[in-house]
N, C-alpha and C positions, 0 to 999 in steps of 0.2 A: 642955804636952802633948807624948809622945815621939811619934814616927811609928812604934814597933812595939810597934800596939798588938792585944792578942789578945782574940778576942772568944770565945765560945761554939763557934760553926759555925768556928770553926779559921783565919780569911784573918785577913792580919797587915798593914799597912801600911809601907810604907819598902824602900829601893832594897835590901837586903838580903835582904829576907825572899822579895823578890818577881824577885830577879836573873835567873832562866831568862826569866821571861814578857817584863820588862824589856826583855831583852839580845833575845829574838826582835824584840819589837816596834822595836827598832833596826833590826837585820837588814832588818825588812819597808819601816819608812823610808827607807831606804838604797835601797831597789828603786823607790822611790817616787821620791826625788830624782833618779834615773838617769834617768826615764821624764822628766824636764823636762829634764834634762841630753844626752838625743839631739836637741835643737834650739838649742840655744844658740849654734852655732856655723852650724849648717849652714843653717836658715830661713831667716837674713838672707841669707844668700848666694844662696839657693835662690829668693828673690822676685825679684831682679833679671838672675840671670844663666838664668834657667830659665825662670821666668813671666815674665818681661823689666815689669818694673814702676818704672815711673822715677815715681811720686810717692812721697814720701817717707809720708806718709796712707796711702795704698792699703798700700804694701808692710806697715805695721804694724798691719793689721787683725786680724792670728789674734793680738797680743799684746791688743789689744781687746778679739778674741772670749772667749781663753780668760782674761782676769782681770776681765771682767762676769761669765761663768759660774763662776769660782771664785768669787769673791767673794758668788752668791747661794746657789752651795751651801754652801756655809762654813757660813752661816746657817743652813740646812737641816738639814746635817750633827749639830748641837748637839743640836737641837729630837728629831732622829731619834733619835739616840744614848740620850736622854734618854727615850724611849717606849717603844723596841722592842729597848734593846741595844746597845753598842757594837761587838761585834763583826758584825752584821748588815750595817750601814752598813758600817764598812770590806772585807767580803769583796763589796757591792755598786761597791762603789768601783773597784775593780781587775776584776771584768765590763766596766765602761766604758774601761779600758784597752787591754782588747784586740783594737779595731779600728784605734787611732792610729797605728801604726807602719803598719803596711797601707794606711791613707791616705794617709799622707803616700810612699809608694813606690808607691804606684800612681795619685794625683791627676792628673788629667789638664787639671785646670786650679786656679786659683788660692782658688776659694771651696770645693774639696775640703778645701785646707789648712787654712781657716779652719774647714770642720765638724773635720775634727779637732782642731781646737783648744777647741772646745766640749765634746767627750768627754776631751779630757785636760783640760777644766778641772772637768768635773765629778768627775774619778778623782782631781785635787789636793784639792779641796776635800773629798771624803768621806773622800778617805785619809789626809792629811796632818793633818786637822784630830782624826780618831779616834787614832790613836795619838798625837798629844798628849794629847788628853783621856784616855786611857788611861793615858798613864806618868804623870798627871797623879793620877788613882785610885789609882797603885799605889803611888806610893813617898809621901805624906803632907806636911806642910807642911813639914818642914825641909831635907828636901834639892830641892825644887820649883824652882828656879834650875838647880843641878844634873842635874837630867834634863831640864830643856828644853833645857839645852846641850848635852847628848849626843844630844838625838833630835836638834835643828837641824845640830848637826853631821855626825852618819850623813847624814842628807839632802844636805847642802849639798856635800860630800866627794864623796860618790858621784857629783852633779852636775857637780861640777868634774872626774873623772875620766871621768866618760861626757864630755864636752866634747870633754878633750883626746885621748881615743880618738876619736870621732864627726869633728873636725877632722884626725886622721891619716888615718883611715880616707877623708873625702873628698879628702884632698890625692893618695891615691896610686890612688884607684879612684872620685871619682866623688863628685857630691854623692846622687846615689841608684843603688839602692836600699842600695846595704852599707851605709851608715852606721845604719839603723834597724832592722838585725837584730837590734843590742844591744835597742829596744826592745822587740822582740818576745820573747824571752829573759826583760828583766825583766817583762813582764805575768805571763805563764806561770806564771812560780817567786813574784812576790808574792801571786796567786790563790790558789798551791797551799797555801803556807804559811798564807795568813790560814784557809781554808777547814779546813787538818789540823788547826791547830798552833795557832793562837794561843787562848785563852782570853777567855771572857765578863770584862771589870774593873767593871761598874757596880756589883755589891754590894759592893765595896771605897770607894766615894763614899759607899754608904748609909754603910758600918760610920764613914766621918770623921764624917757629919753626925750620926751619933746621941751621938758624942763629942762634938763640938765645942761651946764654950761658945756661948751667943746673941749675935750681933754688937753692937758696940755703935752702931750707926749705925741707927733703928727702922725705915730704909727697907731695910733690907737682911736682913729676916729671910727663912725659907726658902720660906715661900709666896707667891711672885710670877707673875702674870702674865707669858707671853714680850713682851708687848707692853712690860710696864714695864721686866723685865729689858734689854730695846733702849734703851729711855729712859734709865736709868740707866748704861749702858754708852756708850752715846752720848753723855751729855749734862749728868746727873744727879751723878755723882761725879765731881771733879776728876781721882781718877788713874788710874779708867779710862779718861774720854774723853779726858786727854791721851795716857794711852796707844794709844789710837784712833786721833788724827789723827795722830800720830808713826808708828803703824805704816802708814798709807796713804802716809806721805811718804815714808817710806823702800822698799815696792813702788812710789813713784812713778820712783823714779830707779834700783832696780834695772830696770824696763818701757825706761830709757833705756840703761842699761848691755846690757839685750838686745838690743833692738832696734837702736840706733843706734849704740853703740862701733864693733861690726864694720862697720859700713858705713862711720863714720870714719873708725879703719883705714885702710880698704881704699882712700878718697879718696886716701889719701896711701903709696897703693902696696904695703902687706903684703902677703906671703903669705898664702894661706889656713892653712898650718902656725901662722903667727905671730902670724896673727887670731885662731887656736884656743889659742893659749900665753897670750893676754891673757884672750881667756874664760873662760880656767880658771884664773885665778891669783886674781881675787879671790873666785872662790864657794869657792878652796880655801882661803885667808886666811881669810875668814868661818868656814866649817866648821869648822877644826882650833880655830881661834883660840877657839867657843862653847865648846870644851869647858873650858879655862878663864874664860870671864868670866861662865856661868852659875853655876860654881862659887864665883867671886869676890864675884857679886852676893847671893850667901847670908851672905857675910861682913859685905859691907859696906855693905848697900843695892844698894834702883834705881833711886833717880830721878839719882843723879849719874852711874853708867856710862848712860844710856841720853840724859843732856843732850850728853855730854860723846861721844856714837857718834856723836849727828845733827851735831852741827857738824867733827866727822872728816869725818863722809861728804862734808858742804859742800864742803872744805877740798880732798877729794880729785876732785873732779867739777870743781869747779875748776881744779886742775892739768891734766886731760885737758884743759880746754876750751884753755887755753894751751900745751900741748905740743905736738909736732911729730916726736916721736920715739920707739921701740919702750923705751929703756932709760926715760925721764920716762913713759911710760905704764905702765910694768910700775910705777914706785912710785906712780903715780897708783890703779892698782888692790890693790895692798899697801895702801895706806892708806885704802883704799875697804873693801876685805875687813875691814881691822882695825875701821872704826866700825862697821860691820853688824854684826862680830862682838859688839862691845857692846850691842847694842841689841837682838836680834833674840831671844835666848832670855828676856832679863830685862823683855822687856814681854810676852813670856807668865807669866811668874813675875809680874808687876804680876796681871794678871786672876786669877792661880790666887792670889794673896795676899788680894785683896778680896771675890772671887765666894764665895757657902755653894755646899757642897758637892753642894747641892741644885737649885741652879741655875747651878753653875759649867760646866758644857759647853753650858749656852744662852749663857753670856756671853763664853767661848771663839768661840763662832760670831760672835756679834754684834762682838767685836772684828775675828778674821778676815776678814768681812765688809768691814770699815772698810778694814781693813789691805789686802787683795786686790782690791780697788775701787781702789787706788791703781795696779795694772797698766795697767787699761782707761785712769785719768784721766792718767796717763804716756804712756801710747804716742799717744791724740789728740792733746795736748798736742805734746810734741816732735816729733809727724809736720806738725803744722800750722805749729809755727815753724819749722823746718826746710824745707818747702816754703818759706814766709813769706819766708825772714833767713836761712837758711843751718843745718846742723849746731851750727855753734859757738857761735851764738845760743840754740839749743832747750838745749844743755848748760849756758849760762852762768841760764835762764830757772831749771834745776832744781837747780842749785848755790844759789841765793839760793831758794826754797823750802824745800827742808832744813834751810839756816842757821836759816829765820824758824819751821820746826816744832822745833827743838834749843832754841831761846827760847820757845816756850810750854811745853816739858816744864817750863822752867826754874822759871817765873812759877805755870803752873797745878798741876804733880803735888804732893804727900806724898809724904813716904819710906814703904811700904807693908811695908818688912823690915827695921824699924829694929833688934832684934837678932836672932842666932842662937839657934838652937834645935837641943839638943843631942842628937843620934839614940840612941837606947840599944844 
């Protein structure tokens, strides 16, 4: 089957036919990543030197708050998208955006911080998770690799660029309030756009599923319970749920690289400029980097770029934990970037490769879910052995984690795109 395929009522599927709506819903990700990308730098700093919070637990509670709350709307997001619309849920999404920069400039204590982090987790998880499912609609199964790597990258790009603006801006004026004007800016304009401009994708899901031949697996046909659809996403198919737990491990140690890098850093004397230069080097390695290995992963498969990301990322969380210096941490995070960047588009291309068409945005959620539940299990985690043993302990506990989830993609996935499919 090609991906432009024309039906009656005139909607066409594939990155082609569908480039305007595509290329907006980049744009809108892009605003989306921004809106996480004004804390990456400045939070960590902002708990201790602001709220004066010397346990390592306490301080990493809004990475808790807001990747329990991603992580259950994630789930939600799917289930909605799938009822009422996808475009509904995403312009609900970006409503709850535009109180978090205001919070976070006007908190006047520390659990302020942490309710903002519950409204940006619910604006991640509604927004982030619809325009997936969106370009997911639009462009069909053969280039599916391919446009998860261009929407992860809009997102992750823009992250890494609000960063290293967000860390300039407080090195020379303050960790607040300028540094979250940028967020305010991006609520605005992703609001504005979802609300004009973007377009309804769900009849583009129907138009695959009325194509698409009957799966061959009899648990997998298009009328499922969300209940089973969890089951099976969890549990049921090898290369979902490996893709599952692989995506939780790896928001488990991004939760670390947010929360605790900078703080280790800083133990060892950076700048706030230079703590902001590490923050943003590997979400920009990641970003740029999906745009090729989602591409890649159409060519060649997923289960060996995504075995072959998580024991990168090991490799590179490892070196932080041993380094001591700005030049070994900059390729500690190059090489941190570059395993995300493998794995991070092409296990949404795993769900968009297994899931019918018909329940593929409940089982985008339900992965999400997995995958965004990894923030919260990350940041208790490292906040407790870091209390516990130190910094360098809680890094060395998530480096061997990652390794031991890079060996179960190994042992449990299938190849899910085992060849290409040639666009017309």
């Amino acid at each position: 089957m090609t991906t432009e395929t024309a039906p009656a009522h005139g909607l066409r599927l594939g990155l082609r036919a569908n480039l305007a709506q595509f290329g907006l819903l980049v744009a809108v990700n892009a605003l989306v990543g921004g809106m996480l990308g004004q804390e990456r730098v400045v939070l960590p700093l902002l708990a201790g030197r602001v709220f004066h919070l010397s346990a390592y637990t306490a301080a990493l509670t809004y990475i808790v708050a807001f990747g329990a709350t991603k992580a259950v709307t994630n789930f939600f997001a799917g289930t909605l998208s799938d009822r009422y619309g996808r475009k509904p849920v995403l312009v609900a999404g970006w409503l709850f955006a535009l109180p978090v920069p205001l919070l976070l400039i006007w908190a006047p204590a520390w659990g302020w911080v942490v309710a903002a982090n519950v409204l940006l987790g619910v604006n991640q998880g509604l927004t982030w998770s619809t325009t997936v499912i969106m370009k997911i609609d639009l462009v069909g199964p053969a280039r599916r690799g391919l446009a998860m790597g261009i929407n992860e990258a809009a997102g992750y790009v823009a992250l890494a660029a609000t960063a290293v603006a967000t860390g300039t801006i407080a090195a020379h004026a303050g960790l607040r309030p300028e540094p979250f004007f940028l967020g305010i800016a991006y609520a605005a304009l992703g609001l504005g756009l979802s609300s004009l401009v973007v377009r309804e994708t769900r009849d583009h899901a129907r138009l695959e599923a009325a194509a698409q031949v009957s799966a061959a697996r009899p648990d997998h046909h298009k009328d499922l319970t969300t209940g089973r659809i969890a089951w099976i996403t969890s549990a049921r198919d090898k290369a979902l749920s490996a893709a599952s737990q692989a995506g939780m491990a790896n928001n488990l140690n991004d939760a670390l690289a947010w929360g605790v890098f900078p703080l280790l850093f800083a133990s060892h004397g950076l700048s706030v400029a230079r703590i902001g230069l590490l923050g943003a080097l590997y979400p920009a390695v990641w970003g740029f980097g999906q745009l090729f290995t989602g591409w890649w992963s159409d060519r060649i498969g997923r289960k060996h770029l995504i075995t072959a990301g998580m024991l990168l990322q090991a490799l590179a969380i490892a070196v932080v934990a041993t380094g001591g210096t700005f030049g070994v941490w900059a390729l500690a995070q190059v090489l941190l970037g570059l395993g995300t960047a493998l794995v991070y588009p092409t296990l949404l291309a795993v769900i968009g490769d297994v899931a019918h068409p018909a329940w593929r945005a409940r089982a985008v959620g339900v992965y999400r879910l997995w995958r965004d539940g990894g923030f919260a299990e990350g940041a208790l985690l490292a906040g407790v052995l870091a209390d516990a043993y130190g910094l360098t302990t809680a890094v060395w506990a998530v480096a061997a984690l990652t390794a031991a989830s890079g060996l179960v993609v190994a042992v449990r996935m299938y190849e899910t795109h085992p060849r290409p499919v040639a666009e017309a």
